[in-house]
VMD Tcl script that draws the C-alpha trace (Angstrom):
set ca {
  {20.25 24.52 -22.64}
  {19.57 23.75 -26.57}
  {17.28 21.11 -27.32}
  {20.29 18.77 -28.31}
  {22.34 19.59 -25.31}
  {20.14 18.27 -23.19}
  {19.63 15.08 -25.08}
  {23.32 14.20 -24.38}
  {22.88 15.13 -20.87}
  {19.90 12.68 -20.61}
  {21.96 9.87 -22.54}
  {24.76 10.48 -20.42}
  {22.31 10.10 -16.99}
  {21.17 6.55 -18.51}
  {24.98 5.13 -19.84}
  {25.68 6.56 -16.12}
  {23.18 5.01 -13.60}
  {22.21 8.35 -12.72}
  {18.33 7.55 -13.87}
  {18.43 4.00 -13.97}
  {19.84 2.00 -10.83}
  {22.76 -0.64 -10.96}
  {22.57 -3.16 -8.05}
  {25.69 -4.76 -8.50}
  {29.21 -2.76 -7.56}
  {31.50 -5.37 -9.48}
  {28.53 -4.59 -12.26}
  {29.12 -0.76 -12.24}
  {32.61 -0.48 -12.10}
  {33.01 -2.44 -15.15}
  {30.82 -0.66 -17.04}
  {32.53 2.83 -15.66}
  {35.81 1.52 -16.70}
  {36.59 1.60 -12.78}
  {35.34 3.95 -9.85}
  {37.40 6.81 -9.15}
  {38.80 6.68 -5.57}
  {41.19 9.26 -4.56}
  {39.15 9.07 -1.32}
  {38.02 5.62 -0.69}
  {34.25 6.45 0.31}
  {33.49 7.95 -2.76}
  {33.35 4.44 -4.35}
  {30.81 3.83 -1.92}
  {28.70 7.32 -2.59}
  {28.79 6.83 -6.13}
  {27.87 3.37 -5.45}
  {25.07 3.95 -3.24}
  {24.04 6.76 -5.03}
  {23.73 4.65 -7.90}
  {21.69 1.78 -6.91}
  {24.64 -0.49 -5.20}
  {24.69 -2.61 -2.29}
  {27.64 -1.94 -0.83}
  {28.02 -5.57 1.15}
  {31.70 -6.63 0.63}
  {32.76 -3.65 -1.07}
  {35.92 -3.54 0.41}
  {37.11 -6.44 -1.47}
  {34.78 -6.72 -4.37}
  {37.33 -4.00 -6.29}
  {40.36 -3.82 -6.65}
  {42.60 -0.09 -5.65}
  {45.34 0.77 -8.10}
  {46.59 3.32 -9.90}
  {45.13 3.93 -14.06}
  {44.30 6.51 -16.46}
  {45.31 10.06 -15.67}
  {47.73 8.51 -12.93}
  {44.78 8.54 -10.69}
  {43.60 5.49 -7.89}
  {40.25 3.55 -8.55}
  {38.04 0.42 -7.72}
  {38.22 -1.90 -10.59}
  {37.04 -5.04 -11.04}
  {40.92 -7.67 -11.02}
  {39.68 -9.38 -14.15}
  {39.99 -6.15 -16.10}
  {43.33 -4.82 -14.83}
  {45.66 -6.68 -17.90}
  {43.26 -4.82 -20.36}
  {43.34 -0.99 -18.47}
  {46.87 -1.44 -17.59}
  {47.67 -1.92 -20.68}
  {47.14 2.12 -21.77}
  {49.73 2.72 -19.65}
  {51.96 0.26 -18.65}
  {55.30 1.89 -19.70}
  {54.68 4.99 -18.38}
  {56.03 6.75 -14.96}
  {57.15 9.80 -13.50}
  {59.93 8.15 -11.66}
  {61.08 7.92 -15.32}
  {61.90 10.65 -15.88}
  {64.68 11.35 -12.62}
  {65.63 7.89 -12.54}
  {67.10 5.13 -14.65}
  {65.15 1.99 -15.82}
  {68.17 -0.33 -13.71}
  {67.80 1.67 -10.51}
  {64.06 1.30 -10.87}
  {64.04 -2.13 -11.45}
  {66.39 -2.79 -8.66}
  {64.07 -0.57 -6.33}
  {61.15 -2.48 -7.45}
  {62.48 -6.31 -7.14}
  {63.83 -5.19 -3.31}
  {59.85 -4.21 -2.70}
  {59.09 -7.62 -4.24}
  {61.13 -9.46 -2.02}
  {59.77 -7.19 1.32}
  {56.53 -8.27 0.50}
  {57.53 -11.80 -0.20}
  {58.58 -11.42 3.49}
  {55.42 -10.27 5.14}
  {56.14 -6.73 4.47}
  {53.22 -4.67 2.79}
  {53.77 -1.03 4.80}
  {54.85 1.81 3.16}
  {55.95 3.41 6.51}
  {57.86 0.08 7.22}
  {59.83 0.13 3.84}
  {60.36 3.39 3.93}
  {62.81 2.73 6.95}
  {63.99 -0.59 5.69}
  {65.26 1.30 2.65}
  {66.86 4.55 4.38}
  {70.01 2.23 5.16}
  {70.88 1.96 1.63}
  {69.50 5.03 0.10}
  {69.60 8.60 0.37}
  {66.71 10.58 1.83}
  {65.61 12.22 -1.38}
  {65.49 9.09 -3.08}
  {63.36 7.56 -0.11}
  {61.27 10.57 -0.68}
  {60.37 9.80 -4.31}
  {60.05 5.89 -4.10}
  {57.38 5.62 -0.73}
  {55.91 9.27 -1.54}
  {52.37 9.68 -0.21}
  {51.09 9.74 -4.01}
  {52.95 6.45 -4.61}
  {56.50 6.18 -5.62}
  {57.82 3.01 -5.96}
  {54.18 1.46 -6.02}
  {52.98 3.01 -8.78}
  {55.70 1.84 -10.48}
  {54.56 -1.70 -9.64}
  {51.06 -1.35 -9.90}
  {51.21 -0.53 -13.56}
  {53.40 -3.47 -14.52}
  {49.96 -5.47 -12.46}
  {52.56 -6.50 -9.73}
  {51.04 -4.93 -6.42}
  {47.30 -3.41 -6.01}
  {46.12 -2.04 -2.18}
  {45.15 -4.48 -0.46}
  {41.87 -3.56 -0.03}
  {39.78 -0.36 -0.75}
  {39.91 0.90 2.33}
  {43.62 0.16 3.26}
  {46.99 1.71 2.78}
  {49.18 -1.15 2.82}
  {49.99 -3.41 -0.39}
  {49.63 -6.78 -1.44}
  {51.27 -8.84 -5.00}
  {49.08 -9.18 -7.75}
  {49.58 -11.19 -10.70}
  {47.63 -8.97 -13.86}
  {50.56 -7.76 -16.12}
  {49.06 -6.00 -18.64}
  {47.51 -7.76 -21.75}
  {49.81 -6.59 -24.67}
  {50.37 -3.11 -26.26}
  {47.92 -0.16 -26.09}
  {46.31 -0.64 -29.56}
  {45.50 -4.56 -28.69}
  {43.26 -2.91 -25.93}
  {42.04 0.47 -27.02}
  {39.18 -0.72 -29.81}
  {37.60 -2.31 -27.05}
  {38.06 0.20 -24.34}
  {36.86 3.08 -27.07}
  {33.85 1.41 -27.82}
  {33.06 0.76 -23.98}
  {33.58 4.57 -23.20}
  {31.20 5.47 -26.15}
  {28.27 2.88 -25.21}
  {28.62 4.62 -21.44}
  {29.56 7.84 -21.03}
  {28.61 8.91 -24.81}
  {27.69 10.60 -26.05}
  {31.04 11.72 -26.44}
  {33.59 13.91 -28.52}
  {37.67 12.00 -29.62}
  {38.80 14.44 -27.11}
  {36.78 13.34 -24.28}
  {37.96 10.09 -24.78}
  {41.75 10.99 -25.05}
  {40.85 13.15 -21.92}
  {39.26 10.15 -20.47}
  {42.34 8.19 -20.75}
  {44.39 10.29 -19.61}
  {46.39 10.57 -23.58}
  {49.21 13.10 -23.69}
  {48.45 15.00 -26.77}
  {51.13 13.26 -28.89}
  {49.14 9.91 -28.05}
  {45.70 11.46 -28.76}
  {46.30 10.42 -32.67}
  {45.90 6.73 -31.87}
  {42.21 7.28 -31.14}
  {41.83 8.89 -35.04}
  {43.27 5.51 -36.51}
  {41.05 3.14 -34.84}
  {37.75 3.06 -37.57}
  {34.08 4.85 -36.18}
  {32.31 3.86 -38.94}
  {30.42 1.54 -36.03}
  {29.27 4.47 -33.90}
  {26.40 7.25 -34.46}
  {27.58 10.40 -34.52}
  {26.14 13.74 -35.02}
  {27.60 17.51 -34.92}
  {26.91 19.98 -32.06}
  {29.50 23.63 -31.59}
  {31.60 22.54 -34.32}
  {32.39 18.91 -32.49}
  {31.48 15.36 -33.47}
  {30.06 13.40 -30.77}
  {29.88 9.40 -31.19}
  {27.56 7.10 -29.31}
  {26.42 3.62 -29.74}
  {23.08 4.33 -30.16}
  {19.65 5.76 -27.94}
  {18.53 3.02 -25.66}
  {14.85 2.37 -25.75}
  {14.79 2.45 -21.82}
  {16.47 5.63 -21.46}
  {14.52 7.53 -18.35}
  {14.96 11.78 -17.98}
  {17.14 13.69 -16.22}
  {16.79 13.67 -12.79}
  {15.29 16.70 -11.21}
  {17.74 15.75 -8.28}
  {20.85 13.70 -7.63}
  {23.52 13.66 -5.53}
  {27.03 13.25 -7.31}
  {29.97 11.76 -5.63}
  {32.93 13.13 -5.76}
  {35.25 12.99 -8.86}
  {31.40 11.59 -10.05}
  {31.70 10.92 -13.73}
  {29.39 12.76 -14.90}
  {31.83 15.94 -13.70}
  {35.31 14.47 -14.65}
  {35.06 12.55 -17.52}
  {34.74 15.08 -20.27}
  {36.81 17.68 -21.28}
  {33.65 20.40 -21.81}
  {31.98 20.40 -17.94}
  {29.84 23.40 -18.57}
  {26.67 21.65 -19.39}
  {27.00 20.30 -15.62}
  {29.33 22.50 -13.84}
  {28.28 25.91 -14.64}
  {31.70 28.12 -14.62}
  {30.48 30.36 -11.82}
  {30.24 27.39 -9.20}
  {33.92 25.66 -10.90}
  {36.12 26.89 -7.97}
  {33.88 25.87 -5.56}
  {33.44 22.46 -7.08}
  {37.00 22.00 -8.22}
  {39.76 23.10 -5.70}
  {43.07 24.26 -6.79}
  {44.58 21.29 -5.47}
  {42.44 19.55 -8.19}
  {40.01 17.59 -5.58}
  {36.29 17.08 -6.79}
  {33.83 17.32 -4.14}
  {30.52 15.83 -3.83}
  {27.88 18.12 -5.28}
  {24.09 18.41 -5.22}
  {22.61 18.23 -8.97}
  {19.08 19.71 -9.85}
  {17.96 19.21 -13.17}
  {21.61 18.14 -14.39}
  {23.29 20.63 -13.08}
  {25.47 21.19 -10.45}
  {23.63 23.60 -7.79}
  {25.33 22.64 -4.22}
  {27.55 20.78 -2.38}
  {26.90 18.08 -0.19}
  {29.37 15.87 2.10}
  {29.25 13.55 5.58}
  {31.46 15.93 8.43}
  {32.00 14.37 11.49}
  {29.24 11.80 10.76}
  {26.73 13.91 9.73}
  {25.02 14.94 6.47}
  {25.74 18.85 5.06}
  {24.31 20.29 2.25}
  {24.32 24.01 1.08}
  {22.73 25.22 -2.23}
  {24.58 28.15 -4.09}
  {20.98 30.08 -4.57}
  {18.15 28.95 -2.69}
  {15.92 26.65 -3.46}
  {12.67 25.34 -3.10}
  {11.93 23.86 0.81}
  {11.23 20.80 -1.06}
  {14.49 20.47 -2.94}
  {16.56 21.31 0.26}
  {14.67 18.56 2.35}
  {15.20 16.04 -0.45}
  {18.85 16.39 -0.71}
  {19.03 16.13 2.95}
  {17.33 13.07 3.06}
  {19.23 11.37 0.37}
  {22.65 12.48 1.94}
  {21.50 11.22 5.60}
  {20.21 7.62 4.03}
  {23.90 7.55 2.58}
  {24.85 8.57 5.90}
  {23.25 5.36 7.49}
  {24.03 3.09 4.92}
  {28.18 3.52 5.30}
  {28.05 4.08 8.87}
  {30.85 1.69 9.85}
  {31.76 1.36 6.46}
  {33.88 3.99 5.43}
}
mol new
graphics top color blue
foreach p $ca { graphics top sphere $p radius 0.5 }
foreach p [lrange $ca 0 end-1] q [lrange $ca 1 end] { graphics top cylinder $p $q radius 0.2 }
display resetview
């Protein structure tokens, strides 16, 4: 690793909480732009492996659907400004109209208004008036109907940990370019330093939307050139620690899925084993900034297996940190 390449992997540990801790989970999810949660408990391993108490976690974030169409743990008083990226888009638009959708979505409003907040339960409240397929689509496991209605800030889970729904009231605050300045500049100062495309990426931009992020103005950010690509950042901090010699990483951690070039930390021989084909990140064992295991809680108990040995130390270590995370969400998760 270059000189240079590893400077942006240090800067990215700091704007990360990887060598620095965060005690605070409301703290660290607004600074991450949100936790990502396809499974619920890695909020709480990223968490935990960043420094966070995980009291009250449950309810401390908030579970909907963002960027990339993907679930996370956000904190409620930023959902009008990160739905906002999004807010008009759906798959369901694309197979069915805007009235039947609308329709769909005020008869959800109106179960829910009634004490109704199942999936399962809708599901066969709807079937009298619906055909199956179109049952299918609007409760599907990865959302239907909800998403729908999450992205308009109308319904959120109701808590991290559940699979029911409660109404929300954080409709998105304006169009995309009242929001993105901000957001940009937020995504630079953290996970920077950073390339346009990482950012896009980030987002979750198809690439006809990418050329909104080259009309907002960079003279604000540092930049310099690495491989032919700019990178922008908001500056060195003057507390910035090293990379650590060894870190667990949650799943979907950040510092894997937030960039479009993953080599520095994923090298490509161990991809497939990080990355499934189903596109699930697991929980990996770092050493030096680089991905070098997996490690995961099965059946209650703490696993961890290097892809090339390692020192006795290094194994022990990892164990240790993936059994105190065992303890602390005992019960939890």
């Amino acid at each position: 690793m270059s000189s240079q390449a590893e400077s942006i992997l240090r800067q990215r540990c700091h704007g990360l909480y990887l060598s620095r801790p965060c005690s605070d989970i409301v703290v660290l999810s607004r600074e991450l732009l949100g936790l990502h949660c396809w499974f619920h408990r890695n909020v709480a391993f990223s968490a935990l492996i960043r420094g966070a108490e995980l009291s009250g976690w449950q309810t401390a974030l908030t579970k909907t659907w963002l960027y990339r169409g993907t679930l996370h743990g956000v904190v409620y008083d930023e959902l009008p400004k990160l739905l906002a990226l999004h807010r008009e888009e759906t798959w369901l638009g694309r197979f069915y109209d805007e009235r039947t959708l609308a329709d769909i979505a005020e008869r959800v409003i109106q179960c829910m208004e009634d004490g109704v907040y199942s999936r399962a339960e809708m599901r066969k409240i709807f079937a009298c008036d619906y055909e199956p397929k179109v049952i299918e689509a609007m409760f599907s496991p990865w959302g239907g109907i909800f998403v729908y209605l999450a992205k308009l800030g109308k319904v959120a889970f109701r808590d991290m940990t559940s699979r029911d729904f409660d109404m929300i009231d954080a409709a998105p605050a304006g169009a995309r370019m009242d929001v993105l300045p901000e957001l940009l500049r937020r995504y630079f100062k953290t996970y920077g330093p950073a390339t346009l495309d990482d950012a896009a990426y980030f987002f979750g931009f198809m690439r006809e939307d990418r050329k909104l992020l080259q009309s907002i103005p960079l003279d604000e950010y540092e930049r310099f050139e690495l491989d032919r690509k700019v990178y922008y950042h908001c500056g060195e901090p003057s507390d910035m620690g090293g990379i650590p010699e060894l870190t667990l990483l949650s799943g979907f951690d950040p510092l894997i899925v937030s960039y479009v070039g993953r080599s520095a930390v994923l090298p490509a021989e161990y991809k497939k084993r990080v990355i499934l084909s189903s596109g699930i990140c697991l929980p990996t064992v770092a050493v030096n900034g680089r991905v070098a295991g997996l490690w995961n809680l099965r059946k209650g108990e703490p696993v961890v297996e290097f892809f090339e040995a390692q020192p006795k130390r290094m194994e022990t270590r990892a164990y240790e940190l993936a059994d105190d995370i065992r303890w602390q969400t005992a019960g939890r998760v």
